[in-house]
Structures are given as C-alpha cells and as structure tokens.
TORTORVO-261805 format. One record per residue (C-alpha): residue number from 1; x, y negated, z; residue in three letters. Coordinates in steps of 0.001 Angstrom, whole numbers. Layout:
N
site i:NUM; xx:X; yy:Y; zz:Z; aa:ALA
...
//
This chain:
320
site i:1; xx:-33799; yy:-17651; zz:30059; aa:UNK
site i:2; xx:-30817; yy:-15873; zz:31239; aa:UNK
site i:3; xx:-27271; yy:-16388; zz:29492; aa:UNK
site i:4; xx:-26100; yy:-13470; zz:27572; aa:UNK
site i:5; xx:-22620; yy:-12817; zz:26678; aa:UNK
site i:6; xx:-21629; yy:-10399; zz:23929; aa:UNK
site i:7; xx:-18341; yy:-8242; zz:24738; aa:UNK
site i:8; xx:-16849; yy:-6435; zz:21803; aa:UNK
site i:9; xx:-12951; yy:-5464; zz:22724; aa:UNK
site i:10; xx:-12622; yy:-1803; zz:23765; aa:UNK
site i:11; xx:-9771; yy:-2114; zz:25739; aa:UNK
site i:12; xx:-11194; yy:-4911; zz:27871; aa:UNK
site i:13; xx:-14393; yy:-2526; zz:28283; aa:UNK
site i:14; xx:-12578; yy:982; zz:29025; aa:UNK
site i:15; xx:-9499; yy:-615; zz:31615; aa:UNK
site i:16; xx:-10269; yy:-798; zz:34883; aa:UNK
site i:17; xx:-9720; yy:-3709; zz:36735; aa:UNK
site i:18; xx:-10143; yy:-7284; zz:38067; aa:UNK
site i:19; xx:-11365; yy:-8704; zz:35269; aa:UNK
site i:20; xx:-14924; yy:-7016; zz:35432; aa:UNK
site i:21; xx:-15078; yy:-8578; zz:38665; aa:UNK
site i:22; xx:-14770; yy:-11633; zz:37415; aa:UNK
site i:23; xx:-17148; yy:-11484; zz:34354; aa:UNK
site i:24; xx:-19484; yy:-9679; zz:36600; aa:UNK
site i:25; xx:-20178; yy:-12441; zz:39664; aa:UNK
site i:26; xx:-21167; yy:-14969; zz:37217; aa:UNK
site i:27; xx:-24441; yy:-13319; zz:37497; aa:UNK
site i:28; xx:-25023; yy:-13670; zz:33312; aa:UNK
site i:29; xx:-26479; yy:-10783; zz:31280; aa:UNK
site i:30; xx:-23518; yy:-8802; zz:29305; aa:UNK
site i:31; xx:-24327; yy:-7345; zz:26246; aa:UNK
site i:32; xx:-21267; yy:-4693; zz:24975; aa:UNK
site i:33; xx:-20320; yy:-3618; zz:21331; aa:UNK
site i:34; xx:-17693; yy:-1445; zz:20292; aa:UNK
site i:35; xx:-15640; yy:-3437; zz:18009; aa:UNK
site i:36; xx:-14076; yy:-4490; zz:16120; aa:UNK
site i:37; xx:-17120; yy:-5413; zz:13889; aa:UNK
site i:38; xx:-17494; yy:-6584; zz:10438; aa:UNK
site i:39; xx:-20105; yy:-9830; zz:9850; aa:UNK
site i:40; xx:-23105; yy:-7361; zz:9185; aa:UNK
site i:41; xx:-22320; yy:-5280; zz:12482; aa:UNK
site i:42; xx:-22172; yy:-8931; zz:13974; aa:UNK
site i:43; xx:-25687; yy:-10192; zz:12075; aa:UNK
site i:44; xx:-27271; yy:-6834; zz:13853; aa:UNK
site i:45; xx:-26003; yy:-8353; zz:17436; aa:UNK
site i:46; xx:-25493; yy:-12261; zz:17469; aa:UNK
site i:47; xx:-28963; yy:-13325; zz:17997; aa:UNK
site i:48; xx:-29894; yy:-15178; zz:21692; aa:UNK
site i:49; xx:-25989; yy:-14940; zz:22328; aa:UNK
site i:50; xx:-24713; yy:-17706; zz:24699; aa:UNK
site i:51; xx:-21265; yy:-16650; zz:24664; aa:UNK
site i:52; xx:-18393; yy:-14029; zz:23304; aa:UNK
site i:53; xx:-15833; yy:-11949; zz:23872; aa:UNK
site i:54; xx:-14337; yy:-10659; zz:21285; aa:UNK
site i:55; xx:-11229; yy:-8665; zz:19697; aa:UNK
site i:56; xx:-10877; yy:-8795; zz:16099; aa:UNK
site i:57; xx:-14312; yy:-9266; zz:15153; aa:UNK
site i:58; xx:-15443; yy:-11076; zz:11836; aa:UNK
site i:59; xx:-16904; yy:-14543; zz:13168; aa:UNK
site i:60; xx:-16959; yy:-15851; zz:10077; aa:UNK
site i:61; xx:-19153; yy:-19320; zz:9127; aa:UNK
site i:62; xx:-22594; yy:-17368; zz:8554; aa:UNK
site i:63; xx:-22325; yy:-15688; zz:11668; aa:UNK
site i:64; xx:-21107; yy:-18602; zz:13871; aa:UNK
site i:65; xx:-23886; yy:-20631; zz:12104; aa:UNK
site i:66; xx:-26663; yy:-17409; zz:13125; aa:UNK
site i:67; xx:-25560; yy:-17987; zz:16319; aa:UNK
site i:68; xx:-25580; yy:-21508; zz:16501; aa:UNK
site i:69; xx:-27271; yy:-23691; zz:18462; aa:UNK
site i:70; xx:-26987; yy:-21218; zz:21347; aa:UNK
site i:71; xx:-23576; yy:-19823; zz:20541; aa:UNK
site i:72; xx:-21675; yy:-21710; zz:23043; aa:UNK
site i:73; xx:-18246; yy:-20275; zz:23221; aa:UNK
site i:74; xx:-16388; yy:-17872; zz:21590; aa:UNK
site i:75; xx:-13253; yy:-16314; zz:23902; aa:UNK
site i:76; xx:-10949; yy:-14566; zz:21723; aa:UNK
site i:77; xx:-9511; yy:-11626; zz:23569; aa:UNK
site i:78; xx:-5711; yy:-12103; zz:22411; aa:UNK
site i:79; xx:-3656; yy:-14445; zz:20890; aa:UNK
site i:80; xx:-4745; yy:-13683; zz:16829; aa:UNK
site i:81; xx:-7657; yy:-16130; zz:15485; aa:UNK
site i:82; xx:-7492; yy:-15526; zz:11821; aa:UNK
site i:83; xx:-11009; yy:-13445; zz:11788; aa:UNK
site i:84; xx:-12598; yy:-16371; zz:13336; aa:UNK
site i:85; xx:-13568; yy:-19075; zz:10818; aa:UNK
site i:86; xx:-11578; yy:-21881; zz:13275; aa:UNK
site i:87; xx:-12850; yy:-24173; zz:10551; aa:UNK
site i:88; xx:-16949; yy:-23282; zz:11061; aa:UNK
site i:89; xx:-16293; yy:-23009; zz:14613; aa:UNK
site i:90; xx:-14971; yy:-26937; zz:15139; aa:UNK
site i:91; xx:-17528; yy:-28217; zz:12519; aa:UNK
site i:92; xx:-20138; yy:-26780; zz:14494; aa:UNK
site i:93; xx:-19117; yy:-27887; zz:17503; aa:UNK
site i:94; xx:-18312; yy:-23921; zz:19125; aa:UNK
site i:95; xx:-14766; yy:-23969; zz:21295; aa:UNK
site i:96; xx:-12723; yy:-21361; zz:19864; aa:UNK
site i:97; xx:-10416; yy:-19945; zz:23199; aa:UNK
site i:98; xx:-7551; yy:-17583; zz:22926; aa:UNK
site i:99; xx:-4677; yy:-16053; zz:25730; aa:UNK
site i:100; xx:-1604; yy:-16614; zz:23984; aa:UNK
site i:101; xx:1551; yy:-15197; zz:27033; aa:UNK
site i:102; xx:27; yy:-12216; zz:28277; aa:UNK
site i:103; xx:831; yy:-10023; zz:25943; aa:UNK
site i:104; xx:4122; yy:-10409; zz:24827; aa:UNK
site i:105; xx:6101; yy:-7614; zz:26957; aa:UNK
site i:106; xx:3953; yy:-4623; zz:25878; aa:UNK
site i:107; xx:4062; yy:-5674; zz:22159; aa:UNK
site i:108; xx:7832; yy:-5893; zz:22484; aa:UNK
site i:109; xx:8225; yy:-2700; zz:23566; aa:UNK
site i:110; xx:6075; yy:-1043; zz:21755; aa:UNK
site i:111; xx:8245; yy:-2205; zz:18448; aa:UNK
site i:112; xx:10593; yy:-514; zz:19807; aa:UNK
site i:113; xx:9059; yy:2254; zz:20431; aa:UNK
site i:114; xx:8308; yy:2706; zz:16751; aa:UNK
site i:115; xx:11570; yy:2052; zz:15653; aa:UNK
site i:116; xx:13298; yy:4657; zz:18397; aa:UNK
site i:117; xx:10668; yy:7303; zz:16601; aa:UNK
site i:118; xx:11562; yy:6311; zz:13311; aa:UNK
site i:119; xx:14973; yy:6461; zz:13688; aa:UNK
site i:120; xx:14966; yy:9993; zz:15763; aa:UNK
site i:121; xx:12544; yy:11550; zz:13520; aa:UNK
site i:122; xx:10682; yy:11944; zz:16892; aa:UNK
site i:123; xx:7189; yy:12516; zz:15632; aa:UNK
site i:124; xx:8791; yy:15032; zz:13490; aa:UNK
site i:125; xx:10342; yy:16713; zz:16223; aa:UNK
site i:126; xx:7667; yy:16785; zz:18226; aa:UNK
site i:127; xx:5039; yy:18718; zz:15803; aa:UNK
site i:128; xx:7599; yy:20863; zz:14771; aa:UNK
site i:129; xx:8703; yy:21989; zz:18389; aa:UNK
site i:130; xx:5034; yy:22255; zz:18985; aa:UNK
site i:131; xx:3945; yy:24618; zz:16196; aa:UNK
site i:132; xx:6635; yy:27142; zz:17593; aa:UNK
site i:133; xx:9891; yy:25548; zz:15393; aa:UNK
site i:134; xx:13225; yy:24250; zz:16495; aa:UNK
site i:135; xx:14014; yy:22297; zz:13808; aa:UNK
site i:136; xx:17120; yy:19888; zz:14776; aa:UNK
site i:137; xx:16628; yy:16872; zz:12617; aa:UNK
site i:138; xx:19522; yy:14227; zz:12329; aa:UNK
site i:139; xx:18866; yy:10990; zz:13272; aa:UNK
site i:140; xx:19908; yy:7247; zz:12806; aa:UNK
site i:141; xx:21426; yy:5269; zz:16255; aa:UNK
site i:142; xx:20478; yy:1384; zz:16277; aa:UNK
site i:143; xx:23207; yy:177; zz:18142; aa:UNK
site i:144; xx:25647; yy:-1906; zz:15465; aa:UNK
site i:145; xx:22670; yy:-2339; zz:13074; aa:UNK
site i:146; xx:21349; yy:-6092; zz:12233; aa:UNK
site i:147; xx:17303; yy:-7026; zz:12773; aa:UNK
site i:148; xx:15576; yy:-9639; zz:10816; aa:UNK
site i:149; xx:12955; yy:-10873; zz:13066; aa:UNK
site i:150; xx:10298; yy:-13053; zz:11163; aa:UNK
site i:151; xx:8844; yy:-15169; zz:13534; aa:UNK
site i:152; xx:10664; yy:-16116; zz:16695; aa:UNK
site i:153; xx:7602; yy:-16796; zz:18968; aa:UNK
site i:154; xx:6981; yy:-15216; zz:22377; aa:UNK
site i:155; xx:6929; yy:-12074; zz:21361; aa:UNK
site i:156; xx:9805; yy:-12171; zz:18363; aa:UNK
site i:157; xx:11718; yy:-13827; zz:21434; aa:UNK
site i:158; xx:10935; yy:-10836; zz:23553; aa:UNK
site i:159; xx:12000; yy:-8604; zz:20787; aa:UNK
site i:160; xx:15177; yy:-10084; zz:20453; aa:UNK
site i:161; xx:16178; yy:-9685; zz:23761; aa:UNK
site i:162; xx:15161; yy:-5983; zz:23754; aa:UNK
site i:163; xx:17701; yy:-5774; zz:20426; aa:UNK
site i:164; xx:20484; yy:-7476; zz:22385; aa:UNK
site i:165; xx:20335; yy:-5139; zz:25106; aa:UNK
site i:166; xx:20267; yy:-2401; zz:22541; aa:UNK
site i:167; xx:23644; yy:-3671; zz:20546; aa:UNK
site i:168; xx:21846; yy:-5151; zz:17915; aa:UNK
site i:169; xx:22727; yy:-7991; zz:16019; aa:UNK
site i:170; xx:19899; yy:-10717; zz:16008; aa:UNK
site i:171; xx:19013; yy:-12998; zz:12802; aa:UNK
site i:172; xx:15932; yy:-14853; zz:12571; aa:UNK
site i:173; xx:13314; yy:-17114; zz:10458; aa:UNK
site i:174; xx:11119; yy:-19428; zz:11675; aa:UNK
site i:175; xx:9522; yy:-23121; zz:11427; aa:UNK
site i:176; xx:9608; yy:-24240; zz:14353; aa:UNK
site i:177; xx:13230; yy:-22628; zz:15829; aa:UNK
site i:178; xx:14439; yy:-22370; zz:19443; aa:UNK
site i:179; xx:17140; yy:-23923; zz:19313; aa:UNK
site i:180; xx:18391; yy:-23154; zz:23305; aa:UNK
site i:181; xx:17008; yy:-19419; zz:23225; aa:UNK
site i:182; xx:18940; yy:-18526; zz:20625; aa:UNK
site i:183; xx:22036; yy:-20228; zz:21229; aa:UNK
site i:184; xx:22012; yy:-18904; zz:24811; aa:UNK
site i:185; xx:21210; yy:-14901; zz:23034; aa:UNK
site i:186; xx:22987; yy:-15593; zz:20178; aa:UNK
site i:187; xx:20723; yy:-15500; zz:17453; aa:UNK
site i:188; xx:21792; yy:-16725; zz:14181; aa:UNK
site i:189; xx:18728; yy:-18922; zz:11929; aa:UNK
site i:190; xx:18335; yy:-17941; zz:8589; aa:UNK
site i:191; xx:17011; yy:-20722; zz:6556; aa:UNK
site i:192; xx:14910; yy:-18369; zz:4459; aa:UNK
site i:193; xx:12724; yy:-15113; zz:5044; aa:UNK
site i:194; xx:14687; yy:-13612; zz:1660; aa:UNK
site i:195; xx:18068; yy:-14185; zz:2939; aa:UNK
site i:196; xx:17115; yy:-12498; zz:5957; aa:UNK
site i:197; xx:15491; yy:-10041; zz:3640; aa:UNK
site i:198; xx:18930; yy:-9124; zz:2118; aa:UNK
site i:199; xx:21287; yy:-8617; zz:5567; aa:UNK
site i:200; xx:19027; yy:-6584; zz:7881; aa:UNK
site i:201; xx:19270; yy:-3212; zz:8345; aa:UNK
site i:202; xx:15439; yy:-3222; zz:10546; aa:UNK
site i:203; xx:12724; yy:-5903; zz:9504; aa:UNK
site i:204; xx:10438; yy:-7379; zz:12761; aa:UNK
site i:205; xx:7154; yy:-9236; zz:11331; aa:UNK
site i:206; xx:5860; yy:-11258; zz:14384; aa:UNK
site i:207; xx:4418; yy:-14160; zz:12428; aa:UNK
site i:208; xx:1151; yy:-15180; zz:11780; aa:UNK
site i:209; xx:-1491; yy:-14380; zz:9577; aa:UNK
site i:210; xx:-2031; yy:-17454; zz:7320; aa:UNK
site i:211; xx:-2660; yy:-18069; zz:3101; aa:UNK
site i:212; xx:675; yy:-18412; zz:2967; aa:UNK
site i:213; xx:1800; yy:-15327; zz:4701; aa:UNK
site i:214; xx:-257; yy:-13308; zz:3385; aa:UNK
site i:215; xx:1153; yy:-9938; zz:1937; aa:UNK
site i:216; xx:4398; yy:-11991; zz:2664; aa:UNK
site i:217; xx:6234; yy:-8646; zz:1984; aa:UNK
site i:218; xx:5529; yy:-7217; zz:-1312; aa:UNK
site i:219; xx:7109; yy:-5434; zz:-4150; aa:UNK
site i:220; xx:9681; yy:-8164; zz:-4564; aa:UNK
site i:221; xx:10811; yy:-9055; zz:-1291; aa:UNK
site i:222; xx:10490; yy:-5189; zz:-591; aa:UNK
site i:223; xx:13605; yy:-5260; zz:-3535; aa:UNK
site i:224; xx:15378; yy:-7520; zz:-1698; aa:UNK
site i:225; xx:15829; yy:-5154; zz:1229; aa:UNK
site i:226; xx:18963; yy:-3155; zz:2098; aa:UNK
site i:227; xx:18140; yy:724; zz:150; aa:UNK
site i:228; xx:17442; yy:2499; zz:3719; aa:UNK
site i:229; xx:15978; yy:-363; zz:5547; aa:UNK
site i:230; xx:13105; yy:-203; zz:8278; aa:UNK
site i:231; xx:10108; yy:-2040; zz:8490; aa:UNK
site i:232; xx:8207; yy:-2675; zz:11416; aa:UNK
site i:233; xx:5040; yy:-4069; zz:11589; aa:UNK
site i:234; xx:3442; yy:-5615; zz:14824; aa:UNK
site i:235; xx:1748; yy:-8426; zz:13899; aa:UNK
site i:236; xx:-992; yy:-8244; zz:11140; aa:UNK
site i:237; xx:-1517; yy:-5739; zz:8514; aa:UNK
site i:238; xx:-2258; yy:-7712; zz:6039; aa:UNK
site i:239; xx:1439; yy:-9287; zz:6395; aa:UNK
site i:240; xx:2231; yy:-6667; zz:4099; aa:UNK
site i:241; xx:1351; yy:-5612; zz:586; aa:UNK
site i:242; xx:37; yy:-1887; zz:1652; aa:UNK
site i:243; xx:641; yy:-302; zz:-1998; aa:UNK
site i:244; xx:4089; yy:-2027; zz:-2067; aa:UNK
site i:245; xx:5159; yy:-390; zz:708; aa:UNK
site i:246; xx:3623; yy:2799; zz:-38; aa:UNK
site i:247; xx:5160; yy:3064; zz:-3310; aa:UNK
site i:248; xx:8623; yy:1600; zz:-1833; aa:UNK
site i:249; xx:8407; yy:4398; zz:857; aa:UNK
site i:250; xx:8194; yy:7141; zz:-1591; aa:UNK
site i:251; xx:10676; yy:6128; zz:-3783; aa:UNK
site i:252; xx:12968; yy:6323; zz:-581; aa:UNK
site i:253; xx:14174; yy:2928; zz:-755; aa:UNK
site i:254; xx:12515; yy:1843; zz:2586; aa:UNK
site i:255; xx:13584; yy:4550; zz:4503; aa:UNK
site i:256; xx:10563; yy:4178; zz:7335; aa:UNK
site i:257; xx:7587; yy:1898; zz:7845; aa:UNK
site i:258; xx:6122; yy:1926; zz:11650; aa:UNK
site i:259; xx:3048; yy:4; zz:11718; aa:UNK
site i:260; xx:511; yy:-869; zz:14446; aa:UNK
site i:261; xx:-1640; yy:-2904; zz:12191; aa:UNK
site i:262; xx:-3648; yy:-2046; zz:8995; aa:UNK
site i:263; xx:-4895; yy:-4545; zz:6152; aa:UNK
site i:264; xx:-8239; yy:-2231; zz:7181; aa:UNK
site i:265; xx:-9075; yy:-1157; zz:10607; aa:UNK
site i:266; xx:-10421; yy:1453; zz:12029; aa:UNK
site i:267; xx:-8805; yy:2569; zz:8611; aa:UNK
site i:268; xx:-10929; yy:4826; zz:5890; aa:UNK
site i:269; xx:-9620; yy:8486; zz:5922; aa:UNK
site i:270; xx:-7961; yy:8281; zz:2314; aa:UNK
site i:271; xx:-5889; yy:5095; zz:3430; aa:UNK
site i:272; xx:-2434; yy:5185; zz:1533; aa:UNK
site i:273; xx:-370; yy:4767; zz:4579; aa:UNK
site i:274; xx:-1536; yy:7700; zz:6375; aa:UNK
site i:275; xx:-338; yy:9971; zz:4034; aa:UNK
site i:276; xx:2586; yy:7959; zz:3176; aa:UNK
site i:277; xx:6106; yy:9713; zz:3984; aa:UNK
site i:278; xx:8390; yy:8026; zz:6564; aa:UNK
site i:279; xx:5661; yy:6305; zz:7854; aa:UNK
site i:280; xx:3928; yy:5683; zz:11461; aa:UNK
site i:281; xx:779; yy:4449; zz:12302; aa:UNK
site i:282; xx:-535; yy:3983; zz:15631; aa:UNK
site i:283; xx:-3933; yy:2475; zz:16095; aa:UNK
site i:284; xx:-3510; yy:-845; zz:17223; aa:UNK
site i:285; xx:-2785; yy:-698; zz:20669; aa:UNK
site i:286; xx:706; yy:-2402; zz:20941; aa:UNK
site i:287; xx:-1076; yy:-4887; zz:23704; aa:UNK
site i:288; xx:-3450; yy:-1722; zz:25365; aa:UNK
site i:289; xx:-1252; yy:-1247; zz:28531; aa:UNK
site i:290; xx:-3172; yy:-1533; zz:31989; aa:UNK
site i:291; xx:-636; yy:-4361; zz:32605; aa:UNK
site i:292; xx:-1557; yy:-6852; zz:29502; aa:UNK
site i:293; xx:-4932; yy:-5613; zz:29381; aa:UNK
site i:294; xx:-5549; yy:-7128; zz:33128; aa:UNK
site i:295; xx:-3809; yy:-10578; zz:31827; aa:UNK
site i:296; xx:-5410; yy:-10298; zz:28486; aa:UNK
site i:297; xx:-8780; yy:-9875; zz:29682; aa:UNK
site i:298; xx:-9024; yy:-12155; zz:33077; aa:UNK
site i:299; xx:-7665; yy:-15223; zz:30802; aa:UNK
site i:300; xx:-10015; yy:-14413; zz:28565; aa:UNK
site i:301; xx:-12539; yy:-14338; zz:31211; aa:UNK
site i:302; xx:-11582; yy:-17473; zz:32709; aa:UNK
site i:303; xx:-11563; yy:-19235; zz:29097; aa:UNK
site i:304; xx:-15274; yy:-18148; zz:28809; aa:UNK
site i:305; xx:-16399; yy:-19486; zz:32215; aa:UNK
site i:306; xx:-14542; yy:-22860; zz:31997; aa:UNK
site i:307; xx:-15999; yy:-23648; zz:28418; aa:UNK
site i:308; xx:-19459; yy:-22329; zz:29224; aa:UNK
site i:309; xx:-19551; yy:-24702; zz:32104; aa:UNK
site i:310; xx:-18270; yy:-28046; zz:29811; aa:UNK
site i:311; xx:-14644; yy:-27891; zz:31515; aa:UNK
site i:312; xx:-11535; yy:-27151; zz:29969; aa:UNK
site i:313; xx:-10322; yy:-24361; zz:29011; aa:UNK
site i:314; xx:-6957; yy:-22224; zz:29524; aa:UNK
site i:315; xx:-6121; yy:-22736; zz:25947; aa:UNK
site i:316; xx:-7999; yy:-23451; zz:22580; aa:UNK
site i:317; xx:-8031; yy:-23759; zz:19156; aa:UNK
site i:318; xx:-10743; yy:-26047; zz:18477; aa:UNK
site i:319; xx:-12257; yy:-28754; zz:20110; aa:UNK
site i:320; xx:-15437; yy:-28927; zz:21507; aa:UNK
//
C-alpha cells in the first residue's frame, strides 16, 4: 500500500519551486485539494490519508479521528494552528508541525502596504484614474503618527522596525515582552491592550487567535480608539468583531480598516466588510510572495518527511 499525502494550500501548489522537488523524490502518492476546506470538504477527502499538508483547513477532532489510525502527520503550512484541534491531535497520538520564521518579512510589508493605501486613498485613486477621472484625493502622511502593535512576535517585531524607519513612534502589548529588541528600537510596553487602545493613531493586530482573543476588538475597545484611527488587520479575522467594525467604519470614527483576514474565508458575496466604506480587503495573501512561499513550503516539507519517518521534526505543537 503506497503512502498518500493530502496537499490542500494553494500557494504551495501554484509557486514554482524547490519544494516540489522535495515532496516529489519521496516517491509517495500526492493527493491535492484546493483549500482551504471546511470538515465536510475534509470528510469527502481524508480517507487512506498517511499524511497532510495543509493551510487553514478545519482538522477538527472528527476528522483527525476519520483519519486516524493511518493519519500520521499533519504539516501545517504556516505558523497559525487554531483550525487544527491541537487537543484531538496529541490525544490521538498525530504530530501537529508548523514553520513559524519564514514568513515574517512578507507579512510585514504587506501591513504596510495596506496602511500606505489607506492613508493615500490609493485604491481610490487608482479606479478613479482608471475609469477616465483625475480625481486628486488628499491624503494622510504616517511619519509623526504613533502605532499600537498588539503582539510583538516575529512579525510585530518586523513591523516595528518597518514603523521606525518610517518616523513612527512604536508602543506595544504583549506577554511575553522583548525586553533587548525594544530597548535597542525604542519601543515603549504598554501594560494593557486598552491603554494602547487610547494613544495610537494606527492599530497592528499580530497576536494569536485564542478564547481569549477572540473578537479582542469590539464595539468597546473600538470606543476607546483615537476618532480617525486605523486598523490593520494581519493576523486572524476573527481578532475582530466584524459588525463592530463595520458599524464603527460608517459612523466615521475608525477612519480605515485594511484587512487581510476574514472571520469567513473565501468570504460569502454579501459579507459586511466588502461593502464597508474605508475599508480594504485583500484575500489572504500577506505570506503569498515567491520568497516565503519557497521557505514556507520546503519547511513544511521537511516537517512532513522527518515525522513520517519517526524523527524529529523542525518544529511542533504536539507530541507524538
């Protein structure tokens, strides 16, 4: 019986690159799905699986137990695990892997990419040009301005760098706090996400997705805010209360939301923030550069092989 792996990230199935290599000389049989899927899409395809990799697919207990005995391993293709069921996983004995410091660059930049097209009205500009108008919106500089940053991991880290350069001053929340990074890039700690809430002109969520941070911005911390503040959103959609920020974004008193994340994705047609003024949504692909992609998916790659063969692994969640 040959081993069959199940590969469900796009990205890691459209790049080009050395990765495919790799995956491909192990001689195993690899079965592809365009993900991310839900558990049902995942019931249709799990069966005589060895081994996964996978984006942000729902591996949730009743699928890893479908899968189990033979489910060996599941690779997570990035650094997020929260629609894997860690807890399933370990009881059953499956090694969760992940790739946390490969993507870290591309997701930094690409929060500032939203925020530069927020604050220049650029996608604005850009339809209106198109469709035959000069229409010479006025825009917002950065420089001088402070940014909240919750979460001060790699990529919050790489984010505040990118906001030094800019002229921006740098406050932060987090657990577990660097103290030598931000001394050395002067980065003042705020002991509290609503304090930080209250001084920042632009708002950085690069935390993870856990019960307690869950819709971790809502209609009351969105009152906290500075009238004319900016949101950015880089991390996990469901971070933020969607209908909070909707309604906060019409009433003008969050002046721009740019999101890469969605509390649903791909998202229905009728979802709130797609219509929502001020507002920019790209569709996840803060991490979908050629660069990251080739880290992203060889370490994912590697995680696969090492665990399928009883070794250990790159890095992990669970044991096993």
């Amino acid at each position: 019986m040959s081993t069959r792996i199940l590969v469900t990230t796009t990205s890691f199935q459209d790049t080009p690159g050395s990765h495919h290599t790799l995956l491909a000389e192990t001689g195993w049989e690899i079965v592809t799905a365009r993900g991310p899927l839900n558990e049902t899409e995942l019931s249709e395809v799990i069966d005589n699986i060895d081994g996964v990799i996978c984006g942000d697919d729902a591996f949730t207990a009743a699928i890893l137990e479908r899968g189990h005995p033979r489910l060996r391993v599941v690779s997570k293709y990035g650094i997020g695990v929260d629609k894997i069921d860690v807890a399933a996983a370990a009881r059953l004995g499956i090694p969760v892997c992940y790739t946390p410091g490969v993507n870290h660059t591309t997701v930094a930049e690409h929060t500032f990419a939203l925020l530069l097209a927020l604050q220049k009205n650029l996608v604005a500009e850009v339809n209106s040009t198109r469709s035959g108008r000069w229409e010479r919106l006025t825009g917002h500089e950065i420089h001088g301005s402070t940014i909240g940053i919750v979460g001060l991991g790699r990529i919050g880290r790489e984010v505040a760098l990118r906001a030094r350069a800019f002229g921006l001053s740098v406050i932060a929340v987090d657990t577990y706090w660097p103290e030598e990074f931000a001394a050395k890039h002067q980065i003042e700690r705020c002991d509290e996400i609503d304090a930080l809430l209250r001084r920042a002109e632009i708002v950085s969520l690069h935390t993870n997705l856990t019960d307690d941070t869950r819709e971790l911005i809502n209609t009351a911390r969105l009152a906290l805010m500075k009238r004319g503040a900016i949101l950015l959103n880089c991390a996990r959609g469901e971070l933020v209360d969607t209908d909070a920020v909707v309604a906060a974004l019409h009433e003008g008193h969050l002046a721009g939301y740019g999101t890469d994340v969605l509390d649903v994705e791909p998202p229905p047609a009728d979802h709130p923030l797609l219509a929502a003024p001020r507002c920019i949504v790209t569709p996840h692909i803060a991490s979908r550069t050629y660069e990251s992609v080739v880290r992203q998916a060889t370490k994912a790659v590697q995680n696969l092989i090492l665990a399928m063969e009883g070794k250990e692994p790159l890095a992990k969640v669970t044991p096993g």
